[in-house]
N, C-alpha and C positions, 0 to 999 in steps of 0.2 A: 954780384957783390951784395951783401946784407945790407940791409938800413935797422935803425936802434929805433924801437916804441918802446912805450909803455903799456904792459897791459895789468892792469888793477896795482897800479903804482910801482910793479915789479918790470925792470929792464928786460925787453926780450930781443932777439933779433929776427926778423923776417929775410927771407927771398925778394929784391927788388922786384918789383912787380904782382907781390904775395896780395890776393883780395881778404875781406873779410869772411867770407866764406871759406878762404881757405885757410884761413889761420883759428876759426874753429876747427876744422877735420882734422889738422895739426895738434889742437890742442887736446884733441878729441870729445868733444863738447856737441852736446845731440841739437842743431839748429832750431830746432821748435821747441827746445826749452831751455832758451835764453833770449835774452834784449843785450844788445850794444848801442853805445854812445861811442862818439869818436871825436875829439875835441869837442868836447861839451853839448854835442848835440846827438840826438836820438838817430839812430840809420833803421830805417824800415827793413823789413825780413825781403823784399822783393830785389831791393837795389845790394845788400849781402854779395853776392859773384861779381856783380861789375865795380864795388867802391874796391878801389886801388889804396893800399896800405903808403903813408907817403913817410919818409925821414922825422921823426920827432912825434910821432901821432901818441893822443892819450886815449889809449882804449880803457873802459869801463864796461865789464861784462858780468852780468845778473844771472843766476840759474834761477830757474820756476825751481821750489822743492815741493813734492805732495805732501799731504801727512794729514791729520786729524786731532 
């Protein structure tokens, strides 16, 4: 069954049980050049595979851009 988040204030739907790790590969987004918040707080690049995506969650996700 899906659950409803938000990610960057846009409704998406996940896989019960979907990590943040896997809802970048999903989104296809290169893990080491981004930061996520999840309900308002910052998730470390290590805890990513085990944080569990829950019903209602606001994700907020950064890409690093290069440039000069």
């Amino acid at each position: 069954m899906p659950i409803e988040i938000l990610v960057n204030g846009e409704p998406q739907t996940a896989p019960m049980g979907q990590t943040i790790l896997g809802l970048l590969q999903h989104l296809r987004l290169d893990p080491a050049r981004v930061a996520v918040e999840m309900d308002r707080r910052i998730v470390k690049q290590p805890l990513w595979a085990q944080t569990v995506l829950q019903a209602g969650a606001r994700l907020e996700i950064v890409q690093f851009v290069g440039g000069g």
